[in-house]
C-alpha positions in Angstrom: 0.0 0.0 0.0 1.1 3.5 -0.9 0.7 6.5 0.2 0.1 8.3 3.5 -0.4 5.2 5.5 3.4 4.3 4.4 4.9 7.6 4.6 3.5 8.7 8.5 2.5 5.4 10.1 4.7 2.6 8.7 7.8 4.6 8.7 7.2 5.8 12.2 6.7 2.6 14.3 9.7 0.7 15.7 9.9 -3.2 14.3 10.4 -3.6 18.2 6.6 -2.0 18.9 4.6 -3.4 21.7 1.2 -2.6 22.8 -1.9 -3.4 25.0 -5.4 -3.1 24.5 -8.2 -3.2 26.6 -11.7 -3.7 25.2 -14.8 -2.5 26.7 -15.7 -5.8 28.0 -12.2 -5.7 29.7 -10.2 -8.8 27.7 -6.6 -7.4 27.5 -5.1 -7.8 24.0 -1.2 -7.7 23.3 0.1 -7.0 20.1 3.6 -6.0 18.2 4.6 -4.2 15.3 2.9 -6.5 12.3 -0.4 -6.9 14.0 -0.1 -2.6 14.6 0.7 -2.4 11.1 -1.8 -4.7 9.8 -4.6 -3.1 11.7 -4.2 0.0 10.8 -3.2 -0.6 7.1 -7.5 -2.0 7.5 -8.4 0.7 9.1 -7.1 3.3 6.6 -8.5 0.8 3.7 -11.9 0.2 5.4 -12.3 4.4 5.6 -10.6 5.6 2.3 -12.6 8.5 1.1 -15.2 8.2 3.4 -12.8 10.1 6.3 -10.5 12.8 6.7 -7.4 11.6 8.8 -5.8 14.3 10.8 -2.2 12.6 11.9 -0.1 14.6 14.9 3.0 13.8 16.0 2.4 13.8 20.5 5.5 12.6 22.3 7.8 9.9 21.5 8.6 7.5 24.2 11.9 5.8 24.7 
């Protein structure tokens, strides 16, 4: 996929990327860097043209 998916999420996540999610019915959900990358590479897919994504650079933690 090209475009502004690969130039300011792809290019911007460490292959070393680990995460934790909590749904709303509280099941905790740990992911890395392809399952980050996947989801979001659907998420921009699933909302092409139908959404206006407004990216911003917050803090970056080390």
């Amino acid at each position: 996929m090209e475009g502004l998916f690969d130039r300011r999420i792809n290019g911007n996540l460490s292959v070393e990327y680990q995460a934790r999610e909590v749904t709303s019915e509280s099941e905790i959900m740990d992911f890395g860097y392809q399952e980050s990358i996947e989801g979001w590479e659907q998420a921009f897919n699933q909302l092409s043209g139908n959404a206006e994504w407004v990216l911003t650079y917050m803090k970056l933690f080390l």
